[in-house]
N, C-alpha and C positions, 0 to 999 in steps of 0.2 A: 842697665836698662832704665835703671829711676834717676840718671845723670839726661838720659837721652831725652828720658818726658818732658824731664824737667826745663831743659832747653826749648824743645818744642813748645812748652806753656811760656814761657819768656819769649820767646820769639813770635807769636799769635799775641801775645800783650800786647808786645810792643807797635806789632802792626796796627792791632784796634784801636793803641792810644794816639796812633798817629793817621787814623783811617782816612781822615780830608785830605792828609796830601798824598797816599796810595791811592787815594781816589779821583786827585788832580794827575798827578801822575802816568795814572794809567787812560785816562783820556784823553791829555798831551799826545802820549804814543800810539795812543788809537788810530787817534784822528789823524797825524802825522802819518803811519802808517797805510791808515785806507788811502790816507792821497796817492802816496806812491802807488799805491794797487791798482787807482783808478787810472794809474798814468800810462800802467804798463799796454803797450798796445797789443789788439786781441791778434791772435796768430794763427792764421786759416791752413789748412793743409787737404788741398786736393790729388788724388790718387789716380793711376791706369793701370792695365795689366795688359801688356801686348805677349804674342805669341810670336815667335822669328823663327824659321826653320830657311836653315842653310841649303842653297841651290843655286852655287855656283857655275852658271852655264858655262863660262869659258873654262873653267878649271876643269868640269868635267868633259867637255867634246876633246880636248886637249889630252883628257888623260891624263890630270894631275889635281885630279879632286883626295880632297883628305878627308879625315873626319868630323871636320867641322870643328873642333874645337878651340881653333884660333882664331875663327868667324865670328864667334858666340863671343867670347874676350875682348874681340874689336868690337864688338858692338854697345859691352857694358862699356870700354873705356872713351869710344867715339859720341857715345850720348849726351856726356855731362862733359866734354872738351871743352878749352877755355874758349874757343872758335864758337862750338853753338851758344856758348852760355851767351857770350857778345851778340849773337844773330835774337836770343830771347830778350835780351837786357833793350836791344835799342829798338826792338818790335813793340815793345807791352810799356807799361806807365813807369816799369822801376829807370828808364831807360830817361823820362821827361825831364829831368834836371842836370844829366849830365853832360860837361862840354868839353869837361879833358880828359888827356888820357889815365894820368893818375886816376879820377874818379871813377874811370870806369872799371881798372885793375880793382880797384875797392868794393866797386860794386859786382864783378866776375867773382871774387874772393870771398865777400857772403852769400852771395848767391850757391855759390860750390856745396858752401857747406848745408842751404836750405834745401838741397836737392839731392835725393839718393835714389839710385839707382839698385834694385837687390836683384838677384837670381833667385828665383822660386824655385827652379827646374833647373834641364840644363838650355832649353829653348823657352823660356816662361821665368818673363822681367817686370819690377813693379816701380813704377816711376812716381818718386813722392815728392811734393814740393809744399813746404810754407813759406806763407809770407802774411807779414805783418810789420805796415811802412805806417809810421805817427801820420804824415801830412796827409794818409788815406781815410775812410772809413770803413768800419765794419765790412760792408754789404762791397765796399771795391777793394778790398783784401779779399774777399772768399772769390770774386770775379779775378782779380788778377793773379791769385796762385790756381784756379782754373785755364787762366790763357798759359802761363809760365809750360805746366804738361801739356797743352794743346801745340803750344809752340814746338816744343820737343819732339814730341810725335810728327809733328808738319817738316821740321827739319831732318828726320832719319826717313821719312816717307822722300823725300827730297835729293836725298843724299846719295841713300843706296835701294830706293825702291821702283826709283823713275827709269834706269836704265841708260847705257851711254853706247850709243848706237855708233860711235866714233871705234869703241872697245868691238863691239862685234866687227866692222868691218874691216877691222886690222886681223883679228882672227877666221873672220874668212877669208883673208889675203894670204896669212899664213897658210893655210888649209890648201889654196890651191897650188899654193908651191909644193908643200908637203905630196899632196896628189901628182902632179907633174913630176914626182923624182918616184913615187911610188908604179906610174905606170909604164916609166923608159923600165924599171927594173922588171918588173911583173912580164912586158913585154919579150926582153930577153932572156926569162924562165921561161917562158911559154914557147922560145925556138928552142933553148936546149932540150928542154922537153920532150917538143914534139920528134926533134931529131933522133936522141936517143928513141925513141918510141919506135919511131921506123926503122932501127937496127934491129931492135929486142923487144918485137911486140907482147912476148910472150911476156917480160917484165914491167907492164904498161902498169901502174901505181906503185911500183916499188918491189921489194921483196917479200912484205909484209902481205901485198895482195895476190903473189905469187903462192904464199902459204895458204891463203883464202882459198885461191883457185885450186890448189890442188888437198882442201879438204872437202871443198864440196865438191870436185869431182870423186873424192873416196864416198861420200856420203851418195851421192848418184849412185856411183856403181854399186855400191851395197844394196839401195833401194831398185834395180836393175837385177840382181843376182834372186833376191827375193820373188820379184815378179817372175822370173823366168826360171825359177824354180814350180812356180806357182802353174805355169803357160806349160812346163813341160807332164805336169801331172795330169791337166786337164787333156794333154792328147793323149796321153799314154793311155787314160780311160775311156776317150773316143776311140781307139781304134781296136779296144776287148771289148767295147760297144758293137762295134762295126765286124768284128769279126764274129759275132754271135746273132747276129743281124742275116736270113735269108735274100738275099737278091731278087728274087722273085716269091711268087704267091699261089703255090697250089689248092683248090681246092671248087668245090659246090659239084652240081649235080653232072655238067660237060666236062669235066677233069681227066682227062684224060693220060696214061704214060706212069712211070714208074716215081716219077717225083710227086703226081699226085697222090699214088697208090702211099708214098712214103710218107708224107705231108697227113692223111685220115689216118696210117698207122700209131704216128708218133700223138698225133689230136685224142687217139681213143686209152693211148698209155698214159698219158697226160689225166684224161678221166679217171683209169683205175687208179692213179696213183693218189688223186684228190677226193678217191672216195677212202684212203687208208689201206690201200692194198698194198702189202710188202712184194720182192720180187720174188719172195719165191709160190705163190700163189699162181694156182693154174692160169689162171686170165692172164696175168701179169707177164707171165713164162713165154705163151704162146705170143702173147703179143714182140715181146723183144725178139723173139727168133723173127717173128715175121719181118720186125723192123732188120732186121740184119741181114736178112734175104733181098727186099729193097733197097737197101742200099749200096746191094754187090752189083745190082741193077743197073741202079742211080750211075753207078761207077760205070760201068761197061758201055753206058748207052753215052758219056760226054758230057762235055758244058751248052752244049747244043741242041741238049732236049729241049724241045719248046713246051713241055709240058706245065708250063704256068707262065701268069702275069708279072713283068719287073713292079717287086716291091718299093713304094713310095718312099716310106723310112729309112729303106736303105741309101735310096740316092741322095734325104735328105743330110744322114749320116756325112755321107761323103762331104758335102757343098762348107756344112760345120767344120769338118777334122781338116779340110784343102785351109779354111782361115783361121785354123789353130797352128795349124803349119808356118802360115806365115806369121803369126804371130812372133811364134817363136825362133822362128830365124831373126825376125827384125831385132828382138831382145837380143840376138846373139851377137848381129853385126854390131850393136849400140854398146852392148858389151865390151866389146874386140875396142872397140875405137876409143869409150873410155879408158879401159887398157892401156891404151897406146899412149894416148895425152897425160895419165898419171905421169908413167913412167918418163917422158919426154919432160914434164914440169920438174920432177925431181931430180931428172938428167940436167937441165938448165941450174937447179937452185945447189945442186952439190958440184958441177964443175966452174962454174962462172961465180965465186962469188966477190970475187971485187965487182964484176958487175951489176950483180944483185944490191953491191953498198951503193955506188953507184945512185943505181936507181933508187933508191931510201933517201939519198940526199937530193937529189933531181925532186922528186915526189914533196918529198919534208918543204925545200925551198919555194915552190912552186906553192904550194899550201898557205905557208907565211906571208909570202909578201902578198899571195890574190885579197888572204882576211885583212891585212892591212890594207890593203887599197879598198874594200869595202867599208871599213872601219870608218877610216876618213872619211867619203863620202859620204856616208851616213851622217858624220859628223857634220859637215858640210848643208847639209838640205835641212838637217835640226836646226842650226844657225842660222840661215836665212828665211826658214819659216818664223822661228821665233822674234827676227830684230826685225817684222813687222808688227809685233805685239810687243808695247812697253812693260808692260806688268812683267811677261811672260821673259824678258830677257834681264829682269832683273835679278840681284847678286842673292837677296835673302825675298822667303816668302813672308808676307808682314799679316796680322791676324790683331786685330783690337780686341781685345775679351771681354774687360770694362774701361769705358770713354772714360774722360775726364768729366768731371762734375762740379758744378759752387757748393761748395762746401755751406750747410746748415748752420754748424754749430763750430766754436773757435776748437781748435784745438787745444792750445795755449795763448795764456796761464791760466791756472786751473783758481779762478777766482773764489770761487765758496771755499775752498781750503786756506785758501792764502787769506783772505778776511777772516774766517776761524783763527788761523793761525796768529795773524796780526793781534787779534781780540787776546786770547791766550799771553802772547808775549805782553802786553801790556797789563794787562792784571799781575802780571807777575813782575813787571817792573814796578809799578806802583809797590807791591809787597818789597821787595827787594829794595827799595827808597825808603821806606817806611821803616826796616830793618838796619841798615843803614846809619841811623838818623838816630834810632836809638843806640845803636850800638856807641855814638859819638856822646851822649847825654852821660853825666858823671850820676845818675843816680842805678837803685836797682828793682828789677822787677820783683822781687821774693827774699824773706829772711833767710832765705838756706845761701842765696849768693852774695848777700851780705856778709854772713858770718866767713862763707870761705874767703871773701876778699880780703877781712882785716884776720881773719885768724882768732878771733874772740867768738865768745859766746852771745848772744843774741837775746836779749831777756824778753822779749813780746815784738807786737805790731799791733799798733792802732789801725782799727778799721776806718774807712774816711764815710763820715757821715753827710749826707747834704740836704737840704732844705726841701721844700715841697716846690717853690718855684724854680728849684734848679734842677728836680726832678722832672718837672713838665718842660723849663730849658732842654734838657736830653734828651727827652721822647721825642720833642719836637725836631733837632738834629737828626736823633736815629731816623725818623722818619725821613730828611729832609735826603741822607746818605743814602737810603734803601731807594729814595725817589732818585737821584742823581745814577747810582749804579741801574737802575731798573732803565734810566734814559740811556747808558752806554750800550746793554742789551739791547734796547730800542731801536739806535741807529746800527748797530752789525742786522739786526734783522728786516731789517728796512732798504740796506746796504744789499743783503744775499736776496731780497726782493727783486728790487731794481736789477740786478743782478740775469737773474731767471728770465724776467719780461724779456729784459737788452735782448739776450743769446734768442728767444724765442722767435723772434721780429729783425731779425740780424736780414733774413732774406726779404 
């Protein structure tokens, strides 16, 4: 550790005894250095962010639309082609001095590398361009790597956003061909079809509509068996209505005959028995004999007594239970007949069934080629509405997010560092010269590196005394050193000055 000080204090000697020329030194390489810094030209970089979603109209009306992601790949590789680069290079100013072709492969070749194209997303791309040409200025570098992505953007707008209406109408040539073979065949499903149809109407969609038809006829007749379940209880109750229902209306003070007498018998039994009188009660006794006497009456005398008026409710009875009647007949024939069409449908589907395949394939075919001939069509009237709209028949949809812009401020070089930096190396070249320098001088900084050199012992060191006028000689250097170092700090800060303003006022 006290080898290592001790070096260090010999190595700080020797720089301080050599301090004017670490200090010529390092303003040599300053100064040299800021030049270069000042040479390097500033380098602009203007930026866009477009958006591209893939909408291949012919690939899709066609029916051979993918996923897109070889659209997306064309697009990062078709941006930066050495084709557009040339269409940018001989539009914009990098393009004003070149006259052959060699120059321009040179100028396509850096330009490649000034421009990158990234994928953010999988449809969201960022177009970065610098540029920084010597023979320009500031203020038309930040303008011409603004036009460079404008240019870009103009040429992919160009390319594949304008639409080629040449492309649409070859696929709607195709399309009508396609339709013309779609509707000789469509045509001649449509006779076998119908032909078959009129052998085996019964299998008119297939076998598949043959099993339809005879679930909802089971389904009918079920809901047909319920009803007329339903139709036959309500007669059955009309006609213990209707038989408990008198025909006529005996009664009041002209009543005359044994159906009357019968009619105030049974009205006053009716009373005992609503006031709680059981039957075996006198009242109650006499009265049923009587009634039973009347009625033997009732009997002898005919249906011919005209001893009363035809009862209203009775006939009304009647006119109801006649159209509950037909109700339930008509359930019955409707019954019968689904019956019959079951069994006839499952007669047809269990004896005939090549037929029934048949018809599955007639039906299946018939189905296929009508969707494809609508298909088409469809596809068809989309194509010729849209290759009246340019935008709209274009390959990709195009979406600017952020425009291009003049860039403020350089990108590169990053001057306040690079002057820092420059500053640094040279202070330390000056030491490193200073060090140097000594290290060539046959004397030594210290009696410890004396003694090691010859291997002897070391009896003292004279201190070096000096004068008063050579005292004020040194202050007056030291001063003159701190002045000259303090002017190197002067110009780096004077330098990152200049510096600050330039970029400020670049626009």
């Amino acid at each position: 550790m006290n080898d290592i000080v001790e070096e260090l204090r010999t190595a700080l000697f020797q720089v301080w005894h050599r301090r004017w020329i670490a200090l010529g030194v390092a303003w040599a390489v300053c100064l040299l250095g800021w030049l270069v810094v000042a040479l390097i030209p500033n380098s602009y970089e203007s930026k866009a962010r477009i958006y591209v979603e893939v909408d291949d109209v012919l690939s899709e009306q066609l029916g051979m639309a993918g996923d897109g992601r070889e659209e997306i790949m064309k697009v990062r590789q078709t941006l930066v082609s050495t084709k557009n680069l040339k269409k940018v290079i001989s539009s914009t100013k990098l393009g004003q001095d070149i006259t052959e072709a060699s120059q321009m492969d040179v100028a396509v070749a850096d330009l490649a590398e000034r421009v990158k194209v990234t994928s953010q997303q999988d449809n969201l791309f960022e177009i970065v361009a610098t540029v920084g040409k010597r023979n320009l200025s500031d203020a038309e570098n930040a303008v011409l790597a603004r036009n460079v992505v404008q240019k870009l953007l103009d040429i992919f707008r160009e390319d594949h956003i304008s639409g080629n209406r040449a492309d649409i109408n070859s696929a709607i040539a195709e399309l009508d061909d396609q339709l013309e073979e779609r509707k000789q065949e469509l045509e001649s499903a449509e006779e076998r079809r119908l032909a078959f149809e009129s052998q085996y109407p019964e299998l008119i969609g297939g076998s598949a509509t043959l099993s339809t038809k005879i679930q909802q006829a089971r389904t009918e007749l079920r809901d047909i068996d319920a009803d007329l379940a339903a139709a036959t209880s309500v007669l059955a109750q009309m006609n213990a209505q209707l038989e408990s229902t008198p025909r006529t209306i005996v009664g009041g003070q002209n009543a005359v005959g044994p159906r009357a007498a019968l009619f105030q018998a049974q009205s006053q039994l009716a009373e005992l028995r609503a006031r709680g009188l059981k039957d075996g009660h006198p009242d109650v006794a006499s009265s049923l004999k009587q009634i039973e006497l009347l009625q033997k009456q009732v009997q002898a005398s005919g249906p011919n007594d005209a001893g009363g008026t035809p009862n209203p409710a009775y006939s009304s009875l009647l006119a109801i239970r006649a159209d509950r009647q037909a109700n339930v007949e008509s359930l019955q024939a409707r019954r019968a007949a689904l019956q019959s069409q079951v069994a006839s449908l499952m007669a047809s589907q269990a004896s005939e069934p090549e037929v029934a395949a048949e018809a599955n394939r007639i039906s299946r075919d018939y189905e296929v080629l009508r969707n494809n001939y609508e298909k088409r069509l469809q596809d068809r009237e989309e194509l010729r509405t849209r290759g009246n709209v340019v935008d709209e028949t274009s390959q990709y949809k195009f979406d600017l997010i952020d425009p291009p812009v003049v860039p403020q401020k350089p990108a590169a070089p990053n001057r306040p560092l690079l002057l820092l930096g420059v500053l640094i190396v040279g202070v330390g070249a000056g030491a490193g010269a200073a060090y140097a320098l000594g290290q060539l001088k046959s004397g030594f900084a210290t009696p410890q590196k004396l003694e090691r050199a010859f291997d002897l012992p070391v009896i003292g060191s004279i201190s070096l005394t000096i004068s008063e006028a050579a005292q004020a000689l040194k202050r007056r250097r030291l001063k003159q050193f701190a002045g000259a170092s303090a002017g190197l700090v002067g110009v780096f800060v004077i330098l990152l000055a200049i510096e600050v303003v330039s970029v400020a006022t670049v626009a």
